[in-house]
Biopython code that builds the backbone (N, CA, C, O; Angstrom):
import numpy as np
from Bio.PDB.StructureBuilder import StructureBuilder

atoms = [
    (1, "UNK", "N", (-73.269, -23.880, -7.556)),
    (1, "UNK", "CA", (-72.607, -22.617, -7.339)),
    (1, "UNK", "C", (-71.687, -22.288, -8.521)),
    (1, "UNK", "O", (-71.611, -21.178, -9.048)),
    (2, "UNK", "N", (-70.907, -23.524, -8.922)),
    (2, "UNK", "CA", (-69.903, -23.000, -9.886)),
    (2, "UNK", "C", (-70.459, -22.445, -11.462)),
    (2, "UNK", "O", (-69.978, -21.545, -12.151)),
    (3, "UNK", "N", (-71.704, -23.376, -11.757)),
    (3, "UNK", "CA", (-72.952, -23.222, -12.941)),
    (3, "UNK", "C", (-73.315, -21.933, -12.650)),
    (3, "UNK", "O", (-72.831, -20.977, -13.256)),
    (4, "UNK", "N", (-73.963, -21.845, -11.950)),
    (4, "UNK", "CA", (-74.627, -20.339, -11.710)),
    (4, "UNK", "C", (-73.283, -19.327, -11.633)),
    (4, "UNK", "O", (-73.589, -18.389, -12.368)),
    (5, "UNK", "N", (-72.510, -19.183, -11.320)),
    (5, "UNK", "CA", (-70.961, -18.352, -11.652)),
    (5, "UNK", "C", (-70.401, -17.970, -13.024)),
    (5, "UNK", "O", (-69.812, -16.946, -13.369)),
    (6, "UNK", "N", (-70.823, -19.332, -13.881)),
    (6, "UNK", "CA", (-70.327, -19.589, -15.085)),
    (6, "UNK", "C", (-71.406, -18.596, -16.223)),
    (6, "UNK", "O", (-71.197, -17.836, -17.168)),
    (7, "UNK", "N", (-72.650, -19.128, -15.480)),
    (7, "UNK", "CA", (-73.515, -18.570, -16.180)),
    (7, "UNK", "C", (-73.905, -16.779, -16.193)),
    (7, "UNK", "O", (-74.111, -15.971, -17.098)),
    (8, "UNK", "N", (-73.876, -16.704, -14.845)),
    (8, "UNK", "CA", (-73.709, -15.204, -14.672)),
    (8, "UNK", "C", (-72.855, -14.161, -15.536)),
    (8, "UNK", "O", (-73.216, -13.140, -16.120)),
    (9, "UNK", "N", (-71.226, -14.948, -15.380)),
    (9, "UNK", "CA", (-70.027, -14.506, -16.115)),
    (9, "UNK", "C", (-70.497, -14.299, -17.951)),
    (9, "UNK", "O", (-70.389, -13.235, -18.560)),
    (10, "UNK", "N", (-71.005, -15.583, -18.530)),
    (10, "UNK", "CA", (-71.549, -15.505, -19.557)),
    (10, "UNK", "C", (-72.507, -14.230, -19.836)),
    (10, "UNK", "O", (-72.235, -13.481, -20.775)),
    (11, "UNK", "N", (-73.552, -14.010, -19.069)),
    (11, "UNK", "CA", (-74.246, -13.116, -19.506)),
    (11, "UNK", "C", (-73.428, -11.514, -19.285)),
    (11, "UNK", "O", (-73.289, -10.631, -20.132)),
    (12, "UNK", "N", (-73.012, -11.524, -17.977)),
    (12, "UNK", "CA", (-72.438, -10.400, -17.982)),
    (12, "UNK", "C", (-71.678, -9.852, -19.463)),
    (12, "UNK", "O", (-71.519, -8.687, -19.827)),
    (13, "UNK", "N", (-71.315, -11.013, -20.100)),
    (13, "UNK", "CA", (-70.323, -10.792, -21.444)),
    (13, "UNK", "C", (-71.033, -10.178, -22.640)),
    (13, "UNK", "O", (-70.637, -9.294, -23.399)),
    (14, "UNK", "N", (-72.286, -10.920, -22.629)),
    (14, "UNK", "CA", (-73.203, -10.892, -23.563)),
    (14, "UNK", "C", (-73.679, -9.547, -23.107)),
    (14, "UNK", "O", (-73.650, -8.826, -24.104)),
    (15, "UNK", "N", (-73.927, -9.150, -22.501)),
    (15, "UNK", "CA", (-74.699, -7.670, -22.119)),
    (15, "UNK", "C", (-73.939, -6.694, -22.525)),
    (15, "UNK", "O", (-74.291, -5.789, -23.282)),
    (16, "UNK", "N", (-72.490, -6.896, -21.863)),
    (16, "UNK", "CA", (-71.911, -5.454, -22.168)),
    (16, "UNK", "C", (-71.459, -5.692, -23.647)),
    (16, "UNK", "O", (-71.676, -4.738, -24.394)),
    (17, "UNK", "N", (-70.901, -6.733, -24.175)),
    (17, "UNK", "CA", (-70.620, -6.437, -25.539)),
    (17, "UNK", "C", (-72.123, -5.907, -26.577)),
    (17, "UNK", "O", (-72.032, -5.349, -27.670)),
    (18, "UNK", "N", (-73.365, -6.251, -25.901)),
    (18, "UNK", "CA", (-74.147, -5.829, -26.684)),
    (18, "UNK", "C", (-74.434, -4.031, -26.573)),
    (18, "UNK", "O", (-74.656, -3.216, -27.469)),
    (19, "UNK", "N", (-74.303, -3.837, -24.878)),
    (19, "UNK", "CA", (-74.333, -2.474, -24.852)),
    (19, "UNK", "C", (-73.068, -1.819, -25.475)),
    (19, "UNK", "O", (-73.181, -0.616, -25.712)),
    (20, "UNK", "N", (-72.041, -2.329, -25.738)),
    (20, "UNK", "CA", (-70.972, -1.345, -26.849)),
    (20, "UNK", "C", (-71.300, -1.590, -28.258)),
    (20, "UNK", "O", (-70.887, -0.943, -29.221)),
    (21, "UNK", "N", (-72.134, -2.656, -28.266)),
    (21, "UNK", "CA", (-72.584, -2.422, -29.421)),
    (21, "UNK", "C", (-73.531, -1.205, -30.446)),
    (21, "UNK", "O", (-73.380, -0.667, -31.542)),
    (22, "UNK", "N", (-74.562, -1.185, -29.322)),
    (22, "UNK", "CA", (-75.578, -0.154, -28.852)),
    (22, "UNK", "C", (-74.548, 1.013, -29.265)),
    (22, "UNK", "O", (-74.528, 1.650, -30.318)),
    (23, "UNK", "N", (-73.812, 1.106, -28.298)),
    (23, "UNK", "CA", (-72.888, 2.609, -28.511)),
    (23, "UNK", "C", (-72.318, 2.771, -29.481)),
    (23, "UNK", "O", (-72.039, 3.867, -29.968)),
    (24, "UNK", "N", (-72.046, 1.670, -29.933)),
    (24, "UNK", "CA", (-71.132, 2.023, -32.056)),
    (24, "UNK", "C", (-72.205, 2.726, -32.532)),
    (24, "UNK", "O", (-72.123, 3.914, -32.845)),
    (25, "UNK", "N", (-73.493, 1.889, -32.629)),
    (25, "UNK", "CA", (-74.198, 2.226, -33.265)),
    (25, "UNK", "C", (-75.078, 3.844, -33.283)),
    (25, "UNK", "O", (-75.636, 4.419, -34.218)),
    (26, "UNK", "N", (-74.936, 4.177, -32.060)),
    (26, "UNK", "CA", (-75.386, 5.221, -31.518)),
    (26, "UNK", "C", (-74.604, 6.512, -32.113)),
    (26, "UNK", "O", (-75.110, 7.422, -32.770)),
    (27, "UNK", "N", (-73.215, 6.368, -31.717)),
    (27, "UNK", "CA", (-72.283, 7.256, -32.275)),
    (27, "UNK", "C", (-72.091, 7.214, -33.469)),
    (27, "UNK", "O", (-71.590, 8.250, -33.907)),
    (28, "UNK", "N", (-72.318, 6.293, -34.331)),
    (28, "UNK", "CA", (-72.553, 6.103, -35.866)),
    (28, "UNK", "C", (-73.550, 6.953, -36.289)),
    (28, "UNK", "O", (-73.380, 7.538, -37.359)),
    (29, "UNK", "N", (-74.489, 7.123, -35.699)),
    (29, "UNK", "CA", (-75.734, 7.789, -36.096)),
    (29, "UNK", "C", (-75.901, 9.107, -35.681)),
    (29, "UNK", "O", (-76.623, 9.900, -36.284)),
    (30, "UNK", "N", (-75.121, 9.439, -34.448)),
    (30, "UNK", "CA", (-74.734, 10.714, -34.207)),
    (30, "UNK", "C", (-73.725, 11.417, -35.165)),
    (30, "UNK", "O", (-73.737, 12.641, -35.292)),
    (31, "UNK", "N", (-72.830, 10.596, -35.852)),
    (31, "UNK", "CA", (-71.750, 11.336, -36.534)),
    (31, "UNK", "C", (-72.567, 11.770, -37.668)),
    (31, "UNK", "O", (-72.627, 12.975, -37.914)),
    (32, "UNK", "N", (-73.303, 10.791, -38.502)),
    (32, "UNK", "CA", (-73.779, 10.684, -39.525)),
    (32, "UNK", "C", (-74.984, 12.403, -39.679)),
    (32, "UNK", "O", (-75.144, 13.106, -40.677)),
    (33, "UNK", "N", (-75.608, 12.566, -38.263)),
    (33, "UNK", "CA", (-76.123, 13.417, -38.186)),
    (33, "UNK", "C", (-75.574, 14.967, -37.799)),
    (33, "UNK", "O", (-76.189, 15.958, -38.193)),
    (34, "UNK", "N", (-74.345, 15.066, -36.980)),
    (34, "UNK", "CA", (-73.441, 16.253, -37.190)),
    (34, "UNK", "C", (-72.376, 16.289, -38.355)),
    (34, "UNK", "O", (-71.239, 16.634, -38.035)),
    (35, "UNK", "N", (-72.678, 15.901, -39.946)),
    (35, "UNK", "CA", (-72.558, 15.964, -41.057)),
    (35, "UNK", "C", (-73.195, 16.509, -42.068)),
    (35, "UNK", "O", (-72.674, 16.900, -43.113)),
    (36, "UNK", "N", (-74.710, 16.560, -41.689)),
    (36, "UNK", "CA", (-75.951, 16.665, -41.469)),
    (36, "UNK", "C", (-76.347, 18.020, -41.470)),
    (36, "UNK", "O", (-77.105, 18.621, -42.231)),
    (37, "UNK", "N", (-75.719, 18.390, -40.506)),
    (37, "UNK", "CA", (-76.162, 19.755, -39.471)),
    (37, "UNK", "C", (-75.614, 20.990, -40.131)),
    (37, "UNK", "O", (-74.513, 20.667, -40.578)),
    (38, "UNK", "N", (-75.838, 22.133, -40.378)),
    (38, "UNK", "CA", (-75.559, 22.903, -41.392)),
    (38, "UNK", "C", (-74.403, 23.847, -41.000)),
    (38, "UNK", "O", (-74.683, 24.042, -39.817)),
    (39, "UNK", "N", (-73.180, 24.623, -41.264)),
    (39, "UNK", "CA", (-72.471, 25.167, -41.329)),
    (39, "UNK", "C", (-72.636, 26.159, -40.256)),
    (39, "UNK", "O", (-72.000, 26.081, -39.205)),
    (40, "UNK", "N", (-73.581, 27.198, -40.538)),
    (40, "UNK", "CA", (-74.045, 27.797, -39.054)),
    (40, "UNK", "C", (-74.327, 27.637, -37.755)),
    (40, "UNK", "O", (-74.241, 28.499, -36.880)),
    (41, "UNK", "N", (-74.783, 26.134, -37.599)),
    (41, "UNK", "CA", (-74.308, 25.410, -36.021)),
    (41, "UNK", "C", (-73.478, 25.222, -35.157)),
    (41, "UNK", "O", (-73.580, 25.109, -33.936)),
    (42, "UNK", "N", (-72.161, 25.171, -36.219)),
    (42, "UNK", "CA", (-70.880, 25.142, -35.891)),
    (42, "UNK", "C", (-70.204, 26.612, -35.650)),
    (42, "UNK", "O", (-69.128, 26.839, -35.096)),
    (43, "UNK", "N", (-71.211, 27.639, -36.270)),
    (43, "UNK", "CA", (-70.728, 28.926, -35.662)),
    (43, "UNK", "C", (-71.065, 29.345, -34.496)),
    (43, "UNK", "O", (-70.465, 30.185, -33.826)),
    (44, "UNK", "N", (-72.185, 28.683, -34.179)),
    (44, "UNK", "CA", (-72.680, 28.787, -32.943)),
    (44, "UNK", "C", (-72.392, 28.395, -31.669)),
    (44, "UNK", "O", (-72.545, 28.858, -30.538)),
    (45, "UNK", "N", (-71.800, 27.126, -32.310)),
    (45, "UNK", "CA", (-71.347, 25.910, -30.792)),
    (45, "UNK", "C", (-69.960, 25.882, -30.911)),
    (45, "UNK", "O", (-69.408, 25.668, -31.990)),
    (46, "UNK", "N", (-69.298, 26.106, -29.761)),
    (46, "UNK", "CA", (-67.768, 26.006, -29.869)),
    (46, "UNK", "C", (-67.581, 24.259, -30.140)),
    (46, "UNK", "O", (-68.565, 23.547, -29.939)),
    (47, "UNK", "N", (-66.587, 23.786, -30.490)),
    (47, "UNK", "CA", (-66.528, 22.559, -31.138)),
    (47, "UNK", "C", (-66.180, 21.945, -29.740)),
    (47, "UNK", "O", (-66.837, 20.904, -29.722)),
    (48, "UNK", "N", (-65.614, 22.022, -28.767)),
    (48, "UNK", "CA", (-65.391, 21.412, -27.322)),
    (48, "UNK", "C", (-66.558, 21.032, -27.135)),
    (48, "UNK", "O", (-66.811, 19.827, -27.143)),
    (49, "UNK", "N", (-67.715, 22.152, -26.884)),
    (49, "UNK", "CA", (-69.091, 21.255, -26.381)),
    (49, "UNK", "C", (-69.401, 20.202, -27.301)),
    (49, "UNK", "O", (-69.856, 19.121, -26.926)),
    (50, "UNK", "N", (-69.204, 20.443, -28.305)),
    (50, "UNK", "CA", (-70.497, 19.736, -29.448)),
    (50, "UNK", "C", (-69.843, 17.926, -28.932)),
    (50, "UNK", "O", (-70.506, 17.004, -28.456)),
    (51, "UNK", "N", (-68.087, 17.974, -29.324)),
    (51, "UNK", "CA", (-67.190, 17.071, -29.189)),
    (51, "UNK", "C", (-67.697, 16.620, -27.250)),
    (51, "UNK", "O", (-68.403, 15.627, -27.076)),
    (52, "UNK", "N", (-67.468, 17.040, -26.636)),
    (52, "UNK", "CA", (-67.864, 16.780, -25.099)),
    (52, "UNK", "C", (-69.194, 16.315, -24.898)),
    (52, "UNK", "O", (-69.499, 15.475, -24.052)),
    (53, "UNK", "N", (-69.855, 16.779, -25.556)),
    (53, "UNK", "CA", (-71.761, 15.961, -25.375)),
    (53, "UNK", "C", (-71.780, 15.071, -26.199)),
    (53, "UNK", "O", (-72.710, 14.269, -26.114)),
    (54, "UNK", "N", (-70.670, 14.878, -27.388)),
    (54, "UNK", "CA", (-70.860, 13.510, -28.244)),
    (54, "UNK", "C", (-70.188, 12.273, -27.748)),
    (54, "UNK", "O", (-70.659, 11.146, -27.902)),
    (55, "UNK", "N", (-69.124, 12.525, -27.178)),
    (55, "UNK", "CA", (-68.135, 11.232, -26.109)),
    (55, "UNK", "C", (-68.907, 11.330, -24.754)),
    (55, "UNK", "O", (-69.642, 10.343, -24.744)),
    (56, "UNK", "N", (-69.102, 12.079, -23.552)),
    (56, "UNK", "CA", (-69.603, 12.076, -22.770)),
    (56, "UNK", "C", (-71.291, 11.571, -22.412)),
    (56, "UNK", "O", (-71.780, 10.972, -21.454)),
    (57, "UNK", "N", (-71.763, 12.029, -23.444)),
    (57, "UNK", "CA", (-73.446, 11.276, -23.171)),
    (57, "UNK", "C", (-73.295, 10.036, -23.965)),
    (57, "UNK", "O", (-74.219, 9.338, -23.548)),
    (58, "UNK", "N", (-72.663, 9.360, -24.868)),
    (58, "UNK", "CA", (-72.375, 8.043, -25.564)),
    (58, "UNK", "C", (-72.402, 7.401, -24.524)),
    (58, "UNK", "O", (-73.229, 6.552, -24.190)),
    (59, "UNK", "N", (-71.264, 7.873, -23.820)),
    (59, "UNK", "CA", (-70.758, 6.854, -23.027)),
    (59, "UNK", "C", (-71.279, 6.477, -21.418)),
    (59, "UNK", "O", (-70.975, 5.613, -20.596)),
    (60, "UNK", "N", (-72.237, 7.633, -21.460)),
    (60, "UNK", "CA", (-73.160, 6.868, -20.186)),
    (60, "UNK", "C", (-74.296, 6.611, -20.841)),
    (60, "UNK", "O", (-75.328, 6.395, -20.206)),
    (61, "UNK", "N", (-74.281, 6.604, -21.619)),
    (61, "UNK", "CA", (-75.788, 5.552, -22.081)),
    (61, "UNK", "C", (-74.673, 4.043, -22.031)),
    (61, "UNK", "O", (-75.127, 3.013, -21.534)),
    (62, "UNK", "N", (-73.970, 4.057, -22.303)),
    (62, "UNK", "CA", (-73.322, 2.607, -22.188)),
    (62, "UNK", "C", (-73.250, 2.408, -20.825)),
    (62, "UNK", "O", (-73.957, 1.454, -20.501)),
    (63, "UNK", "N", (-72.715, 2.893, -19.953)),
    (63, "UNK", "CA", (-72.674, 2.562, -18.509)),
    (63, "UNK", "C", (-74.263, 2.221, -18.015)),
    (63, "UNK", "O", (-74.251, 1.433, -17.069)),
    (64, "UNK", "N", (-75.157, 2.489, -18.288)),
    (64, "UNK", "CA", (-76.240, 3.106, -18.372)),
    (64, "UNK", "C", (-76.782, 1.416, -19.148)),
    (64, "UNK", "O", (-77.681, 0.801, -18.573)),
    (65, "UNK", "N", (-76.480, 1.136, -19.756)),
    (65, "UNK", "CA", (-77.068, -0.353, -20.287)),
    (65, "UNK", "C", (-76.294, -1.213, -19.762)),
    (65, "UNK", "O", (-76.890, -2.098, -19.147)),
    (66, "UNK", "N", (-74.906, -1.296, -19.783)),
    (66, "UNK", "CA", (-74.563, -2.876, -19.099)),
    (66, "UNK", "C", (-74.714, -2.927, -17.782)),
    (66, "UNK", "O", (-75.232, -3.974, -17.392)),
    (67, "UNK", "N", (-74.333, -1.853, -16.646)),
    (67, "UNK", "CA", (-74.751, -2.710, -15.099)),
    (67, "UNK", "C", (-75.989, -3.085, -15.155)),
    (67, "UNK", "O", (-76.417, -4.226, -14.979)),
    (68, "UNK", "N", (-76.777, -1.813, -15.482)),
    (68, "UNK", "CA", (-77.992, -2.279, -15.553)),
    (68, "UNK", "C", (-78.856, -3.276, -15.572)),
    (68, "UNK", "O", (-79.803, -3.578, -14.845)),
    (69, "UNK", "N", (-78.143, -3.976, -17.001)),
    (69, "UNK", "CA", (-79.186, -4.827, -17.184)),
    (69, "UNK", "C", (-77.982, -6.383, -16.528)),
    (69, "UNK", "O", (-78.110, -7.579, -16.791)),
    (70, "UNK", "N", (-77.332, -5.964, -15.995)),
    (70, "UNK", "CA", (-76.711, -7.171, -15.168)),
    (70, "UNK", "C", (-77.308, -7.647, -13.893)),
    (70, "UNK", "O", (-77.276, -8.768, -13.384)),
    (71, "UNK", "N", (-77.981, -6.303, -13.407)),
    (71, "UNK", "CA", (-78.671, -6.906, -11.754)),
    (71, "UNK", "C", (-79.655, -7.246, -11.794)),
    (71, "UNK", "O", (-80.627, -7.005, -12.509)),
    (72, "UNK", "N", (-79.397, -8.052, -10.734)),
    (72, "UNK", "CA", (-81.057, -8.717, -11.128)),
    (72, "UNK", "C", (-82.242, -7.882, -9.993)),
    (72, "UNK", "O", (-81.998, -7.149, -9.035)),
    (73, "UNK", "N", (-83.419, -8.290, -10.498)),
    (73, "UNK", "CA", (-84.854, -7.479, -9.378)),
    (73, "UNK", "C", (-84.670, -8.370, -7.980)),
    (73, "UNK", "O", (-84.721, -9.598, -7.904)),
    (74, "UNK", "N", (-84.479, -7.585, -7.077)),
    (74, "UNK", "CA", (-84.770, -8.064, -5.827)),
    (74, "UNK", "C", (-86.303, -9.419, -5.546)),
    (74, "UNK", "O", (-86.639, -10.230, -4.683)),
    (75, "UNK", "N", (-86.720, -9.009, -6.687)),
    (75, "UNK", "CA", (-88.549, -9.231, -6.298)),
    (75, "UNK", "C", (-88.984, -9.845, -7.855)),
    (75, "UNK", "O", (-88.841, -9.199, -8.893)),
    (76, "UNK", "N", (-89.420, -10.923, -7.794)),
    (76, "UNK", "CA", (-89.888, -11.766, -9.337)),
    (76, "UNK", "C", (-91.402, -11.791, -9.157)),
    (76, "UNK", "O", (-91.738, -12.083, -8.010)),
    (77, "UNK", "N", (-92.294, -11.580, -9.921)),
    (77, "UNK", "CA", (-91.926, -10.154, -10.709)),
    (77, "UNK", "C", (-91.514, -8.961, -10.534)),
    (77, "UNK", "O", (-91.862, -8.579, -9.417)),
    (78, "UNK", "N", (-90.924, -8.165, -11.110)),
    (78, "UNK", "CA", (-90.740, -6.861, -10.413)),
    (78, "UNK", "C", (-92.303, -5.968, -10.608)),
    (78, "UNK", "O", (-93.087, -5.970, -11.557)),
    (79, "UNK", "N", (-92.350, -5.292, -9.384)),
    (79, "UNK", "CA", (-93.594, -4.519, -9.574)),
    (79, "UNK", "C", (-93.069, -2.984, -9.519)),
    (79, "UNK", "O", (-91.998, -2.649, -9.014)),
    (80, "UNK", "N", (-94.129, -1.995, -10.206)),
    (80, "UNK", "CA", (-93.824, -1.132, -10.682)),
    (80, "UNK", "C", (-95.081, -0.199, -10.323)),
    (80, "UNK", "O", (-96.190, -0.606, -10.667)),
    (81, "UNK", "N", (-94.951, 1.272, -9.517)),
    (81, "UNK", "CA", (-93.691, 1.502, -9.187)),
    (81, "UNK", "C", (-93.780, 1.116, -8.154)),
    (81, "UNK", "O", (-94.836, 0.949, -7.544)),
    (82, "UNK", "N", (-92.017, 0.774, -7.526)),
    (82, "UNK", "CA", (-91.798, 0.203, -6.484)),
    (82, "UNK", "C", (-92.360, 0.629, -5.072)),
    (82, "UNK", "O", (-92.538, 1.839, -4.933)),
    (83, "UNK", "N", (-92.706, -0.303, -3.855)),
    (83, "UNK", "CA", (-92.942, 0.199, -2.915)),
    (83, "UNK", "C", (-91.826, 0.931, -2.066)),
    (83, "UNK", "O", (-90.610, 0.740, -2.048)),
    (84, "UNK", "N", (-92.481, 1.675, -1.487)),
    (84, "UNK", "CA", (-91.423, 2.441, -0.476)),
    (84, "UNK", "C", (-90.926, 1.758, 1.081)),
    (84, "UNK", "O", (-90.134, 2.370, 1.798)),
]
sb = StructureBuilder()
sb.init_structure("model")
sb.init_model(0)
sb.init_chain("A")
sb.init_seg("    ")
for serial, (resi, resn, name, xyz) in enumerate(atoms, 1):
    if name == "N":
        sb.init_residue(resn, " ", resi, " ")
    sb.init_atom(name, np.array(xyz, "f"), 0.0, 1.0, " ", f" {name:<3s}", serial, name[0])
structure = sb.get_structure()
């Protein structure tokens, strides 16, 4: 019980630091690309949205990778798609 606790805890660590990793990288590549984006875009889009869809969708793709990949399948293998 205490192994399997230990081990769980471990991965849980490993997951989410990899999914913020994911997200540096993500938002790195998003910035890199609204730099990118030409002068007239910005006349177009008030800077709240552009700024609000760049923090807000980042950051559930991160939520979005670490529980995720923390739970485990009810069912080994998992089959796909699931029954009802």
């Amino acid at each position: 019980m205490l192994v399997e606790g230990l081990f769980r805890y471990a991965m849980r660590r490993v997951l989410i630091g990899l999914s913020r990793e994911i997200e540096y990288e993500l938002r790195n590549d998003l910035f890199a690309h609204l730099l990118r984006l030409p002068l007239s875009y910005y006349h177009r889009q008030r800077v709240g949205d552009v700024m609000n869809r760049a923090v807000s969708d980042l950051s559930a793709v991160r939520m979005v990778l670490a529980p995720a990949s923390c739970t485990r399948p009810t069912r080994w293998p998992p089959s796909w798609p699931p029954a009802p």
